[in-house]
TIPAPA-830938 format. One record per residue (C-alpha): residue in three letters; residue number from 1; y, z, x. Coordinates in Angstrom, 3 decimals. Example, Ala and Ser with C-alpha at 12.3 -4.5 7.8 and 13.67 -1.06 7.14 Angstrom:
REM residues 2
{'Ala', 1, {-4.500, 7.800, 12.300}};
{'Ser', 2, {-1.060, 7.140, 13.670}};
***
This chain:
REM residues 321
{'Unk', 1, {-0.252, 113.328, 141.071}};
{'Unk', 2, {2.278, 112.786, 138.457}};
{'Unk', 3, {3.249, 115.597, 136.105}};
{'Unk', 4, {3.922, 115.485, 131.828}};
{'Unk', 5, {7.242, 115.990, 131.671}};
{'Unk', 6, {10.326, 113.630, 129.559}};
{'Unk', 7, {12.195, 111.033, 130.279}};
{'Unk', 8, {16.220, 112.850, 131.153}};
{'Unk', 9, {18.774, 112.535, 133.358}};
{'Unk', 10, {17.626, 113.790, 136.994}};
{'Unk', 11, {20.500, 114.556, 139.988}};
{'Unk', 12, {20.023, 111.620, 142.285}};
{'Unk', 13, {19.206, 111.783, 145.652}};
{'Unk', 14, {21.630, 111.124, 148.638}};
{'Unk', 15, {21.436, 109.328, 151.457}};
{'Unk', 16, {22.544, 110.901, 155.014}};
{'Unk', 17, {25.232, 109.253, 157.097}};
{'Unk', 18, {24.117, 108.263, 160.197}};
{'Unk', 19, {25.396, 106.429, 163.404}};
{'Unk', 20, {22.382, 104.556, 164.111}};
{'Unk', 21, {19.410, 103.042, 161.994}};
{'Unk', 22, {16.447, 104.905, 162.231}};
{'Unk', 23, {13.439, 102.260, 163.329}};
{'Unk', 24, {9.657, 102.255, 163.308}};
{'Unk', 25, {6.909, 101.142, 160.617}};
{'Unk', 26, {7.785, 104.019, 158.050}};
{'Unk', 27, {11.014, 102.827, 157.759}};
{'Unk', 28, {12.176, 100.037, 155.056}};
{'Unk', 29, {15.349, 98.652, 154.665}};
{'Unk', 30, {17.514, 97.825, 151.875}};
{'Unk', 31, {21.307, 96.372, 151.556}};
{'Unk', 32, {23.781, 99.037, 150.832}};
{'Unk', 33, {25.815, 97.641, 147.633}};
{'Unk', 34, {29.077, 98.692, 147.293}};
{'Unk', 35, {29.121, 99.575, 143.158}};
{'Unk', 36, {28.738, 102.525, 141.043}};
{'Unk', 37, {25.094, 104.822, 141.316}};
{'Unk', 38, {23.606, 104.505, 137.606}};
{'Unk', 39, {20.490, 106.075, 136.500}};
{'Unk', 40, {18.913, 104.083, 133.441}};
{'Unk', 41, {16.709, 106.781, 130.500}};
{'Unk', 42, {15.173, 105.152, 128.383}};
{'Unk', 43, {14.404, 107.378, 125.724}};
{'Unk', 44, {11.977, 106.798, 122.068}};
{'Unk', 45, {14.487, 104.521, 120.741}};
{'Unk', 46, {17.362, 104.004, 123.018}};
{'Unk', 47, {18.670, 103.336, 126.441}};
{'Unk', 48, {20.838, 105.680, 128.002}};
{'Unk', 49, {22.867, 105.017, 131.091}};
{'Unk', 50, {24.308, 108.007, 133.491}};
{'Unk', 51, {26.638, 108.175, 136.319}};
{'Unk', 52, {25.455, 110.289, 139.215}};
{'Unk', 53, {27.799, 112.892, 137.533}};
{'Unk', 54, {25.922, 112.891, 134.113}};
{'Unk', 55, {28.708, 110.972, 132.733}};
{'Unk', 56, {27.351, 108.155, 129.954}};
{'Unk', 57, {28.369, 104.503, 130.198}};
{'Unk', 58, {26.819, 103.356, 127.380}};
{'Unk', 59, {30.726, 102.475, 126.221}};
{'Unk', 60, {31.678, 100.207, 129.404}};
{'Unk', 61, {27.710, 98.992, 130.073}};
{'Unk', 62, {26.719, 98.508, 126.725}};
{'Unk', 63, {24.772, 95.089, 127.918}};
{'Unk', 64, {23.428, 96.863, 130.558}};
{'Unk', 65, {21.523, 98.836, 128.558}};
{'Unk', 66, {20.609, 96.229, 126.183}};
{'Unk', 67, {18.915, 94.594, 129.243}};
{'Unk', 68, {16.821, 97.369, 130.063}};
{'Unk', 69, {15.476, 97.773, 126.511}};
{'Unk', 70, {12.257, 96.340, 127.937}};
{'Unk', 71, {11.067, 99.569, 129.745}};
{'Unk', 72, {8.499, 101.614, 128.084}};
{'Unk', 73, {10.231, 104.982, 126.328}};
{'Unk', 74, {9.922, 107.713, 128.339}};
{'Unk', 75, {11.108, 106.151, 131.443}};
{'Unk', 76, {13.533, 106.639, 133.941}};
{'Unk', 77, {14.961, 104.252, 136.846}};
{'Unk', 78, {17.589, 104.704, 139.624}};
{'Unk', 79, {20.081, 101.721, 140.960}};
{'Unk', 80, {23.561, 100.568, 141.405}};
{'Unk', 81, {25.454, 98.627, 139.052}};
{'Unk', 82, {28.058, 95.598, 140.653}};
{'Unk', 83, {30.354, 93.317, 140.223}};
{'Unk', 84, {29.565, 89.973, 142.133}};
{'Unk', 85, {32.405, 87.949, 143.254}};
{'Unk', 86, {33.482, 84.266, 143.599}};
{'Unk', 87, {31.266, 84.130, 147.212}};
{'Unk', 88, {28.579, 86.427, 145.593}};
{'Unk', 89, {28.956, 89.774, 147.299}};
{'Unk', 90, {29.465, 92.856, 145.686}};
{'Unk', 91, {33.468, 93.671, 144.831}};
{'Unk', 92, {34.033, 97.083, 143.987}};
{'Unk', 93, {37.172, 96.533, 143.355}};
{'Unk', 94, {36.605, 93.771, 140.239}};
{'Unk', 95, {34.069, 96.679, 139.174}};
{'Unk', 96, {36.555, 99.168, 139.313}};
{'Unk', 97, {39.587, 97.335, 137.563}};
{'Unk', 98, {37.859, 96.176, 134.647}};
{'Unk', 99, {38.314, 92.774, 135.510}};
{'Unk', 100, {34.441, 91.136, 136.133}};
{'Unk', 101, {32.913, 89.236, 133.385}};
{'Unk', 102, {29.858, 90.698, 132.205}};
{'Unk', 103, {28.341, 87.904, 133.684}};
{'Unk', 104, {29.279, 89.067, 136.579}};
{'Unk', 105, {27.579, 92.356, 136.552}};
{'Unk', 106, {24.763, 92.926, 137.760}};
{'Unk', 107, {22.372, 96.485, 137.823}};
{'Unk', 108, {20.181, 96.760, 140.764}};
{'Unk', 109, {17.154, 99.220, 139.924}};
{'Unk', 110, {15.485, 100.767, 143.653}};
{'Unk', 111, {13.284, 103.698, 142.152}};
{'Unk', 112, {11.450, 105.090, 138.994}};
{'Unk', 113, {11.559, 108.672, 138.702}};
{'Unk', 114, {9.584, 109.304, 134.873}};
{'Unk', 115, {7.425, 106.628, 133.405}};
{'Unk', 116, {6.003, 107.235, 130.202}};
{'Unk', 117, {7.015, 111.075, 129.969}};
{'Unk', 118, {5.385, 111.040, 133.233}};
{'Unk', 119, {7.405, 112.955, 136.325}};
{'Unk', 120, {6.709, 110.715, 139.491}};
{'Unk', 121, {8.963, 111.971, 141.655}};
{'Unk', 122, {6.652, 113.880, 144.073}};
{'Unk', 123, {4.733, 110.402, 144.801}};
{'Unk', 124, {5.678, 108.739, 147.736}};
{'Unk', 125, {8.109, 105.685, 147.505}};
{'Unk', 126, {5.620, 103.356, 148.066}};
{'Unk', 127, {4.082, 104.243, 145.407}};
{'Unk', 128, {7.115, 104.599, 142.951}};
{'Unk', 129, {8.185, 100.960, 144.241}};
{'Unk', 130, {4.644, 99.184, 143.510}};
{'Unk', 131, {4.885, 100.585, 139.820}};
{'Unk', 132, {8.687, 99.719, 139.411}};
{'Unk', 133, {7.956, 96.332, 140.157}};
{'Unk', 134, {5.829, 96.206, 137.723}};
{'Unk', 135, {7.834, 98.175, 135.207}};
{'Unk', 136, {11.113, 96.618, 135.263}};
{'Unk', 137, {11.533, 92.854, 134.360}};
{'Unk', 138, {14.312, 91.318, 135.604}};
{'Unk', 139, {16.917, 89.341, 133.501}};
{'Unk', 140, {20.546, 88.568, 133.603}};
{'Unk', 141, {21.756, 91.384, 134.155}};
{'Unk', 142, {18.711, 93.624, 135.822}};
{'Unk', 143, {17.526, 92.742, 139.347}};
{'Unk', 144, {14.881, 94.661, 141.669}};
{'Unk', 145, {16.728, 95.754, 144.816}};
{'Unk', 146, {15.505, 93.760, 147.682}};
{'Unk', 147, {13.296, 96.178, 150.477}};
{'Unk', 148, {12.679, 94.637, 153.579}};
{'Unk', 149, {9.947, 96.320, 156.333}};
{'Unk', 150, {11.770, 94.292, 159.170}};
{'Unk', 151, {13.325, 95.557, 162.438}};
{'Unk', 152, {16.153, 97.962, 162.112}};
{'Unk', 153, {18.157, 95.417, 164.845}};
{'Unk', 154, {17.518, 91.856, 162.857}};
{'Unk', 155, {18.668, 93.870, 159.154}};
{'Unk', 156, {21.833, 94.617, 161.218}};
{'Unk', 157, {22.525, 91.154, 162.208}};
{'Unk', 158, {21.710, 89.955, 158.693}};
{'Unk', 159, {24.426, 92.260, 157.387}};
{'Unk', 160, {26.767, 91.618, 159.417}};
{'Unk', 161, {26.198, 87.924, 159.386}};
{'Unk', 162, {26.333, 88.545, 155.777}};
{'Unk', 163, {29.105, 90.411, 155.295}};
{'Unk', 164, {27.531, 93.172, 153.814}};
{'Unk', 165, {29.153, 96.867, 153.438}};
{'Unk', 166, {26.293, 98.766, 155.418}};
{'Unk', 167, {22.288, 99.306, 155.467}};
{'Unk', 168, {20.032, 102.338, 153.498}};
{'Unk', 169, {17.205, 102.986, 155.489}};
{'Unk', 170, {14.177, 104.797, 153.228}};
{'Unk', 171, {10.946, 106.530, 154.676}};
{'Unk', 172, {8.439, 104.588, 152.828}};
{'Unk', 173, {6.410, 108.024, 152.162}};
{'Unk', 174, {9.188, 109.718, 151.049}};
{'Unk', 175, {9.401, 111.472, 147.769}};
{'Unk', 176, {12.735, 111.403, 145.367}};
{'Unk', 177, {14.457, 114.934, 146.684}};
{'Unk', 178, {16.948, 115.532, 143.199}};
{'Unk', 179, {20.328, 116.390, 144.831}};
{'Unk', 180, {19.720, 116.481, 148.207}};
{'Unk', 181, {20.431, 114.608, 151.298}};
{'Unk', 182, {17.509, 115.683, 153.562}};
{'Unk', 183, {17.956, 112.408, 156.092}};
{'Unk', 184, {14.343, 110.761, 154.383}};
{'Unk', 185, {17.591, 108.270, 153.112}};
{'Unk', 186, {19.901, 107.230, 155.384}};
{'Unk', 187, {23.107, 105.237, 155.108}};
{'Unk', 188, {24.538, 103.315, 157.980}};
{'Unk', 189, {27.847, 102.172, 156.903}};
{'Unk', 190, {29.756, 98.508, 158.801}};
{'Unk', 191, {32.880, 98.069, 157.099}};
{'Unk', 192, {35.755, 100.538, 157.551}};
{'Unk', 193, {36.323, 102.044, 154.275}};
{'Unk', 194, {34.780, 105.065, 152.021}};
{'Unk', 195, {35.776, 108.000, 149.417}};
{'Unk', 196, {37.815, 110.875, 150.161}};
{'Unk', 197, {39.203, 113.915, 147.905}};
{'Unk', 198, {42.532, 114.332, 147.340}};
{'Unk', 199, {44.124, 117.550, 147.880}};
{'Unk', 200, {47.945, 116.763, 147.959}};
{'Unk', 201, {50.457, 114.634, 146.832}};
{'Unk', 202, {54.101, 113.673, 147.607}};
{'Unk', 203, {55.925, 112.559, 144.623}};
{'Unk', 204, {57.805, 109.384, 144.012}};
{'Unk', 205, {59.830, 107.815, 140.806}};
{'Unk', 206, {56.545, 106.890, 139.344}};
{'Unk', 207, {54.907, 110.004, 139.909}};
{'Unk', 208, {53.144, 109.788, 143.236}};
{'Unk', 209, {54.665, 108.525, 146.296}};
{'Unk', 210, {51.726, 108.930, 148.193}};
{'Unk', 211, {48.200, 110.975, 148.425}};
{'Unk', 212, {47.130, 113.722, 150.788}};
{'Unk', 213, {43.515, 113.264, 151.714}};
{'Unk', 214, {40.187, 114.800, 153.433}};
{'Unk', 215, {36.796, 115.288, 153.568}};
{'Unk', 216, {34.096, 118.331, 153.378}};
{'Unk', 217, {32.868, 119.695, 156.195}};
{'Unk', 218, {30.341, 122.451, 155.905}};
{'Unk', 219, {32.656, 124.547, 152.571}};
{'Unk', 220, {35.469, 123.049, 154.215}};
{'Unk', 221, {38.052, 120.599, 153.087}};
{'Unk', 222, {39.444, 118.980, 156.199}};
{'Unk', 223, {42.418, 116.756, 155.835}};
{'Unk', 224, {42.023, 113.249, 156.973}};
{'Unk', 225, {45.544, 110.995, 155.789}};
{'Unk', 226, {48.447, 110.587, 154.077}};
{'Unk', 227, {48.026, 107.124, 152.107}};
{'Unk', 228, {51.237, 105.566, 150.784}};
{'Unk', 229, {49.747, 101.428, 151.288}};
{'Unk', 230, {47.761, 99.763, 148.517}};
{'Unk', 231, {49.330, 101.077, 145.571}};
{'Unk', 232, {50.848, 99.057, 142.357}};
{'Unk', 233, {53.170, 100.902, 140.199}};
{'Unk', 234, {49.824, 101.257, 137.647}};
{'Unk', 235, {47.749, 102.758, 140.268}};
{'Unk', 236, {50.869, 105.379, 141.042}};
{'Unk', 237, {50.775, 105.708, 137.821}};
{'Unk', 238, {46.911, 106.558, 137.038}};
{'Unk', 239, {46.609, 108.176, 139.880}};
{'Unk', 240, {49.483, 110.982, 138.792}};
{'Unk', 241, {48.026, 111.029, 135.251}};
{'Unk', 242, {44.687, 112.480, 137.004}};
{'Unk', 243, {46.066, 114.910, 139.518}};
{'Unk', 244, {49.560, 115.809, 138.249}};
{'Unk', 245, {47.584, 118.491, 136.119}};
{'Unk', 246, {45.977, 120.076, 138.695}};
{'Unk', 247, {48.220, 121.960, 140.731}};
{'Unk', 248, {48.105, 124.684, 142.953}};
{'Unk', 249, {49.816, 126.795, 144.914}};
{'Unk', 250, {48.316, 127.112, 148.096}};
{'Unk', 251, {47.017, 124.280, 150.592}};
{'Unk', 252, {43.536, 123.427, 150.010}};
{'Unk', 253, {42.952, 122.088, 153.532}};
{'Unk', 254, {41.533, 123.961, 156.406}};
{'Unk', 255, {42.718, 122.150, 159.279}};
{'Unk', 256, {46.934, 122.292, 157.737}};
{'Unk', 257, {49.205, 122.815, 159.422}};
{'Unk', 258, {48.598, 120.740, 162.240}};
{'Unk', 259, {51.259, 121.361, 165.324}};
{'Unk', 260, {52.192, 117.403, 166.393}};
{'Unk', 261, {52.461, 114.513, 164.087}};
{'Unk', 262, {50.337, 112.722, 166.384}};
{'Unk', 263, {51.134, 109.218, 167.953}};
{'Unk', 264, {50.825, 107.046, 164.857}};
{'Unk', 265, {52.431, 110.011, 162.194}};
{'Unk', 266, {49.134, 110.956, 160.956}};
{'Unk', 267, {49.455, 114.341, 161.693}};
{'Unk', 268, {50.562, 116.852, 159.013}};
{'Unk', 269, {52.884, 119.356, 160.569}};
{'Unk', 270, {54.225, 122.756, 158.909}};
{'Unk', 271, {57.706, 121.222, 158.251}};
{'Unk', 272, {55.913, 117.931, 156.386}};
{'Unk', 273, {53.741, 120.028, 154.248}};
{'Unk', 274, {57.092, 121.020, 152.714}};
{'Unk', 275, {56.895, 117.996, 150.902}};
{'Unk', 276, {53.724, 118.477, 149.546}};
{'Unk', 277, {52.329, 119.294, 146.247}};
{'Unk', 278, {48.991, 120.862, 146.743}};
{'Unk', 279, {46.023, 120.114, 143.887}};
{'Unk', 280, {42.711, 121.397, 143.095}};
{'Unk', 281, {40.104, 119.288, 145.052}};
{'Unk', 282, {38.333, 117.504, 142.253}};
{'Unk', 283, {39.800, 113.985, 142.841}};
{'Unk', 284, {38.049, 111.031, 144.875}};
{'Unk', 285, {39.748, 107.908, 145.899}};
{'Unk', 286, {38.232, 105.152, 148.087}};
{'Unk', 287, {39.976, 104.301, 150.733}};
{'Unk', 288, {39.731, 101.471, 153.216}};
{'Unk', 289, {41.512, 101.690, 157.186}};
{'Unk', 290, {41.756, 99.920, 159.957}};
{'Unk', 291, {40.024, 103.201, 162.349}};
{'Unk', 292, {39.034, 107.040, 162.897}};
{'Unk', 293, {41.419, 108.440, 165.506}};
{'Unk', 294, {40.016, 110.849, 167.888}};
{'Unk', 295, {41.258, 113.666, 165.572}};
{'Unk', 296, {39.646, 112.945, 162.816}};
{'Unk', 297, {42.989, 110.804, 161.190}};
{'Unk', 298, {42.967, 107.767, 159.577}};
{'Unk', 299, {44.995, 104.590, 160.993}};
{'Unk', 300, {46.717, 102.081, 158.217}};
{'Unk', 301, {44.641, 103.446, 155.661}};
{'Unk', 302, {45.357, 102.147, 152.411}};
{'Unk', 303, {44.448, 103.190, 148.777}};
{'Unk', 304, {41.749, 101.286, 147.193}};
{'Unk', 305, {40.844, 103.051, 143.635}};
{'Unk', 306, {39.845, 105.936, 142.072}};
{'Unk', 307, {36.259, 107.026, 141.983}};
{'Unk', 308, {35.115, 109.317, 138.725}};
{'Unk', 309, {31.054, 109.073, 139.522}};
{'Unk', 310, {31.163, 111.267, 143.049}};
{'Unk', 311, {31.072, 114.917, 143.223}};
{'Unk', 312, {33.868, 116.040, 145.502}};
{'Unk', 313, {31.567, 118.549, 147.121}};
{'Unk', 314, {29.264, 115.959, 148.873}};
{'Unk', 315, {32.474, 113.626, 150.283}};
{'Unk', 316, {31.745, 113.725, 153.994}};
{'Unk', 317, {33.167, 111.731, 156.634}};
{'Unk', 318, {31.008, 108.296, 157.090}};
{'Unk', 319, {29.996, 106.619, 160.286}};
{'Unk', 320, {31.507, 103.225, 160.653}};
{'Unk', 321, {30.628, 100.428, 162.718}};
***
């Protein structure tokens, strides 16, 4: 049963990376859109929109929350917000740059967590779905996130058909876990690309030449890639601006130094990490590559954006497809 509480910001719940969909009648299926995780309060008199980090974004989304006025105070909902390009697929990248038309955005609501000051979060997300469909009322710039109950094999030929990004695959009887990645949610990623924390840098004339990068595994920060490709002198720029303040003296990786440079120069060796400038991990890029090496390296990876709405902590390394 549902418990009194109020309508405020609750940690979201992760999905877990996986290498395979799971399949069987508890499972649903929904497309994984590549945007920003926004959780929607709507509070006595206003709307108040948080990034999975409890940052607001009232000041970039301000239509956003405009279009969710509708919902009845005391309510809280869980989606992603996009940008939809020219062929109608999600483009991080136009979200990212500032350069969609608010037309163009679009916030996808999956879950309700509080409705009317009431806690729902322990029902099952059956449950939670049935009542956000009939909650949230969908508009220019709100949509319902489409769930599908079909085979695990024909969503994976629909997404690829489709080009989309990857698959989340929910129990339906699952309840919302706040910060947690228990494996009820999974994520099973197609496309070669995802975030990683820097914890390096080699500088250049505009500040950063390129960006030393890894992943957590277990308390462990395990380096992945130097990136030089995909950056614009802004980009070198903004990226130096956010990192340039956080050095450190000693290397934050646990897997440095590394004894060859490998067969494509992935490898960090003693003598390269002369060159380095280590930083505090608290930085996440996304990053897009051609492959995983069998060591864990990236091949032709290049720099996509910065991402401020992802806790370093939970960056892992992604199964791709």
């Amino acid at each position: 049963m549902a418990q009194k509480s109020g309508a405020a910001f609750i940690e979201t719940m992760d999905c877990l990376p996986v290498s395979k969909l799971p399949e069987g009648p508890e499972w649903t299926y929904e497309l994984k859109l590549d945007g920003y995780r926004l959780e929607a309060v709507r509070g006595e008199k206003v709307v108040t929109l948080y990034s999975r980090r409890r940052k607001v974004l009232n000041g970039r989304f301000s239509y956003i929350a405009k279009a969710l006025e509708h919902l009845p105070a005391g309510t809280v909902v869980d989606g992603e917000i996009v940008a939809l390009g020219p062929n109608g697929h999600a483009d991080f990248y136009l979200l990212q740059k500032f350069r969609a038309a608010e037309s163009q955005i679009i916030y996808y609501v999956f879950d309700i967590l509080v409705h009317e000051n009431r806690n729902l979060t322990r029902l099952q997300l059956f449950e939670r779905r049935r009542l956000l469909g009939e909650v949230v009322k969908p508009n220019q710039h709100v949509a319902l996130s489409a769930v599908s109950d079909r085979g695990a094999a024909e969503m994976l030929k629909f997404a690829k058909t489709h080009g989309v990004e990857g698959l989340i695959a929910k129990r339906a009887d699952s309840v919302y876990q706040p910060g947690r990645r228990t494996g009820l949610w999974m994520k099973y990623r197609i496309n070669l690309g995802q975030e990683f924390v820097v914890g390096g840098y080699i500088s250049g004339h505009l500040g950063v030449d390129s960006v030393v990068v890894g992943f957590y595994r277990g308390e462990d920060l395990v380096y992945a890639a130097r990136v030089r490709a995909g950056f614009v002198p802004r980009t070198r720029r903004e990226v130096f601006e956010k990192i340039g303040r956080l050095k450190i003296a000693k290397c934050p990786f646990a897997n440095l130094p590394e004894t060859e440079p490998g067969r494509w120069g992935q490898g960090l060796t003693a003598e390269k990490m002369k060159e380095c400038i280590w930083v505090r991990p608290e930085t996440v890029v996304r990053i897009d590559f051609l492959e995983w090496t069998g060591a864990n390296h990236l091949r032709h990876a290049k720099f996509l954006a910065l991402r401020d709405d992802k806790d370093p902590r939970k960056v892992v390394k992604e199964i791709t497809h």
